[in-house]
C-alpha positions, 0 to 999 in steps of 0.5 A, spaced: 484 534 534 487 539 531 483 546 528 483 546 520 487 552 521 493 550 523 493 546 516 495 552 513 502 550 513 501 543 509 495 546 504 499 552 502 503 549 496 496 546 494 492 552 492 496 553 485 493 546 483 487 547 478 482 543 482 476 538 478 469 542 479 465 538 483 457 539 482 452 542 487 447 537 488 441 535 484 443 528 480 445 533 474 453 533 476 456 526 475 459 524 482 467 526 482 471 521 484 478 523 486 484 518 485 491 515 486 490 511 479 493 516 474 499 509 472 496 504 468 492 501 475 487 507 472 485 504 466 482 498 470 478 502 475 477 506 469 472 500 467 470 499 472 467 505 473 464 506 465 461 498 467 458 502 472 455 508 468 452 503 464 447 500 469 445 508 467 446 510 474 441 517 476 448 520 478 453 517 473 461 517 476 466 521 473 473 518 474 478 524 477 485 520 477 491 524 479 499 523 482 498 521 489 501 527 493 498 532 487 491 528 490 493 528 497 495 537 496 488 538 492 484 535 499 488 540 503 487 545 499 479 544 498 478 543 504 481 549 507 477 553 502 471 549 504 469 549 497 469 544 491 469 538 495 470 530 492 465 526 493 468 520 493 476 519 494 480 513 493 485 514 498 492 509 502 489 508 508 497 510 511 494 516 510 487 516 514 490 517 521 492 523 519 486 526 514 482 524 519 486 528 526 486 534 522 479 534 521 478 533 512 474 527 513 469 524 515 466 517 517 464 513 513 457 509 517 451 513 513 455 511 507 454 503 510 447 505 512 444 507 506 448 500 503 447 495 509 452 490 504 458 495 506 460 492 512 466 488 515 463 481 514 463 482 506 471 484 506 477 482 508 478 483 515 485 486 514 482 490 509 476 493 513 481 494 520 485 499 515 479 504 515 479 504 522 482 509 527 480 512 534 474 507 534 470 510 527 470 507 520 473 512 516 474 507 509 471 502 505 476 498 502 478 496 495 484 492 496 490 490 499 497 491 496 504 489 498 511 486 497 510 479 495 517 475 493 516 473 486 522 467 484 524 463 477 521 457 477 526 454 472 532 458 476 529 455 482 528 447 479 535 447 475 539 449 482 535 445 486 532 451 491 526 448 492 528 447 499 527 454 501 519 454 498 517 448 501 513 452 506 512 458 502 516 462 506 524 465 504 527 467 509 534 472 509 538 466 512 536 461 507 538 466 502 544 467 505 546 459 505 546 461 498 554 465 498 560 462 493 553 456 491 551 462 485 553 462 478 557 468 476 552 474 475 547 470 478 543 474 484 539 470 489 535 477 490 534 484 487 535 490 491 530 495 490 525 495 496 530 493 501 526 499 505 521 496 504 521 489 507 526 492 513 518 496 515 515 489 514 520 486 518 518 491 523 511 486 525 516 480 523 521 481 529 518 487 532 511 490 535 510 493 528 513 501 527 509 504 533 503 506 536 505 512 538 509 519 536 515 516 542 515 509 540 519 511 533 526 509 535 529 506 528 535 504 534 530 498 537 533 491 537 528 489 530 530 495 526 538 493 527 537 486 526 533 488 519 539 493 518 544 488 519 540 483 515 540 487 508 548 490 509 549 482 509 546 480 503 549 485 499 556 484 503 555 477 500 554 479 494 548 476 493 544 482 492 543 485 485 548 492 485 544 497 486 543 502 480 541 496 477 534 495 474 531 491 480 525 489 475 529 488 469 535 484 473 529 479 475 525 478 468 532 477 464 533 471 469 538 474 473 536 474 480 532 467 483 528 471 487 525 478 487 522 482 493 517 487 489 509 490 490 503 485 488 502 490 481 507 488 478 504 481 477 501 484 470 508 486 467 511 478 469 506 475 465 507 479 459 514 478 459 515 471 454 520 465 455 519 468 463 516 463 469 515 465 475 510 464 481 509 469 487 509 467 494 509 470 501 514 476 503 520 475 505 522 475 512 527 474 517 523 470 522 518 464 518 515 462 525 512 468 525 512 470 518 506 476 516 505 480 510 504 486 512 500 490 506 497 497 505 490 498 503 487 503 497 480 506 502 474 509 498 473 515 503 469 521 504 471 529 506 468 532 511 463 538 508 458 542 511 454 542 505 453 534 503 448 533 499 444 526 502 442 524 494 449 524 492 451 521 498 446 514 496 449 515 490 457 514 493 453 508 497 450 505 489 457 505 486 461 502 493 456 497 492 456 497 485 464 495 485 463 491 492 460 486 487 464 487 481 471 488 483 474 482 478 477 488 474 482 491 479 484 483 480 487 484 473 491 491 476 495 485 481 491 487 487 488 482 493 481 484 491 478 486 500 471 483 497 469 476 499 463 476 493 470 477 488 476 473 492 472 467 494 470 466 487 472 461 482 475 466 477 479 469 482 482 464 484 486 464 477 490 470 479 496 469 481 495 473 488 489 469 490 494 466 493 493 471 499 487 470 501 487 462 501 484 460 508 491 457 509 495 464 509 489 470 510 491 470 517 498 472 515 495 479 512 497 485 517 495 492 515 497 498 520 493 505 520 499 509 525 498 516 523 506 516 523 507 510 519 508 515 513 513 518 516 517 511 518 517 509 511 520 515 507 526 516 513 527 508 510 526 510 503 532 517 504 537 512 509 536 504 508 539 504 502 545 508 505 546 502 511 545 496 505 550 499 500 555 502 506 554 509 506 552 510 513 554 505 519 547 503 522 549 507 528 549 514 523 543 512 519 539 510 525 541 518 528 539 521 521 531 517 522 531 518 529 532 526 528 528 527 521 522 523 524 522 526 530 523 533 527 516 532 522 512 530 528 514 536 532 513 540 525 506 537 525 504 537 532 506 544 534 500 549 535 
């Protein structure tokens, strides 16, 4: 593992941040709950947490929510310090590989042994599996999250499109038969997070985006066939323009279909005169469809000074929201606990979908510790493919050279 020290680089920017106080122990202090939900996901785990401090708790649970990279920098920093460390965070597990490597976390199994109903049985098992990196549990999942393909209903009715769901899945071919069929100004698909599905498509028709820094080539046979796939629906006209509102195109019934995440499913419902359902992620192969989705993980920071009272109280509270996650339903996400997704009133939402018997199967997470470095080289270039600003050869040049430069980076001694 790499030293603490060597992380200098990567925390320095961090240390004018104002950092939450964090108590010293002895029930008195709430426990700081570190977080990424500083959107309106807050406001529903915000709940969950005042539901929690309802139950008068010995060590009651403050809500400490902050943008992600400003939370990811504030970890960094603090445990550079060795001071004002959090008791709890809430975390994407993309990141644990790397957090853990770097020595700023620590397992989660004391946690689980003070809550013994902390285990995988209890969770969804592609939720659970985000946690683990190099044969420990550094994560008790909360959910899972992704690209989804909402599409409107009565578009999909009145032009007679419901051949493409009669498996549940859309694939880029079948959006294809679709060029010179569309009205004028109708889109078969938004253009937003073609990024997006070009990473999913990597456990699609590929092994995944790797399992190792030398197994990145952004030039691989499944890349190049994902890059061709989005350069030929925008070719077809039948992508949305790009400096379009991908949200906005699909909820003025502009557009059949809508690759976007499972938080917008909230937005949809508030959005009158609008039906519209949600199924599997697009793909480019269905015989081997997958919905590849990050996970939100409770975990801990290492720190030499723990306190084992405000550890049981953490393990309190993850068993509190283990048992009463029907608040973070609402925010859009696949709820990981089975107590919650295996109940009749989650079964209303539409993302339950998911987790029927049928489709669980479907669900893959990865917890590469460069998987982060691949998205953001496909968020700077992918677009640039799709809209014909970099051939696939340049663009592929570009990521493979990017990429490889943040590892060397990372990696150096």
């Amino acid at each position: 593992m790499r030293s603490r020290s060597q992380l200098a680089g990567l925390a320095a920017a961090a240390l004018v941040l104002p950092l939450a106080a964090c108590g010293e122990g002895g029930g008195e202090e709430p426990l700081q709950f570190w977080n990424l939900l500083s959107g309106d996901d807050g406001r529903f785990m915000q709940q969950i947490v005042d539901d929690y401090n309802d139950t008068d708790p010995e060590i009651p649970v403050s809500f400490q929510p902050a943008p992600r990279d400003d939370m990811y920098m504030r970890m960094y920093s603090v445990a550079r310090a060795g001071s004002d460390i959090p008791d709890v965070v809430l975390a994407h597990n993309l990141v644990i590989a790397e957090l853990a490597t770097n020595e700023i976390l620590t397992p989660v199994e004391p946690l689980m042994s003070e809550q013994p109903e902390l285990r995988q049985e209890n969770y969804l098992d592609a939720a659970w599996e985000a946690g683990v990196y190099d044969g420990a549990q550094w994560g008790i999942p909360l959910d899972l999250h992704g690209l989804v393909t909402y599409y409107n209903v009565a578009l999909v009715e009145e032009l007679g499109l419901e051949h493409i769901l009669d498996d549940g899945i859309v694939t880029v071919e079948e959006l294809l038969e679709l060029e010179d069929e569309l009205p004028d100004d109708l889109y078969a698909t938004t253009a937003w997070f073609m990024p997006g599905l070009i990473y999913n498509w990597q456990y699609n028709v590929g092994d995944g985006v790797g399992g190792a820094a030398e197994d990145i080539d952004f030039g691989g046979d499944s890349y190049v066939e994902s890059f061709e796939a989005v350069k030929a629906l925008q070719e077809s006209g039948l992508m949305a323009p790009e400096d379009s509102d991908a949200a906005q195109v699909f909820r003025s019934g502009r557009s059949v279909f809508h690759p976007s995440g499972t938080w917008e499913i909230s937005a949809q419902d508030e959005v009158e005169g609008l039906e519209w359902d949600l199924t599997h992620s697009m793909q480019l192969d269905a015989e081997n469809a997958v919905n590849q989705f990050e996970s939100h993980s409770f975990v801990q920071m290492a720190d030499e000074d723990r306190d084992l009272e405000r550890d049981r109280a953490v393990a309190d509270f993850l068993e509190f929201v283990r048992t009463n996650s029907l608040h973070w339903a609402e925010a859009g996400q696949i709820v990981a606990s089975r107590d919650t997704y295996d109940s009749d009133a989650y079964a209303e939402y539409p993302q339950s979908f998911f987790t029927q018997p049928e489709n669980e199967g479907l669900l893959v997470t990865d917890n590469f510790e460069f998987a982060p470095y691949v998205g953001e080289a496909l968020w700077d270039e992918a677009q640039n493919v799709t809209f014909g600003r970099y051939s696939i050869e340049q663009a592929v040049e570009r990521m493979n050279s990017s990429t490889q430069a943040r590892i060397e980076m990372v990696e150096a001694p």
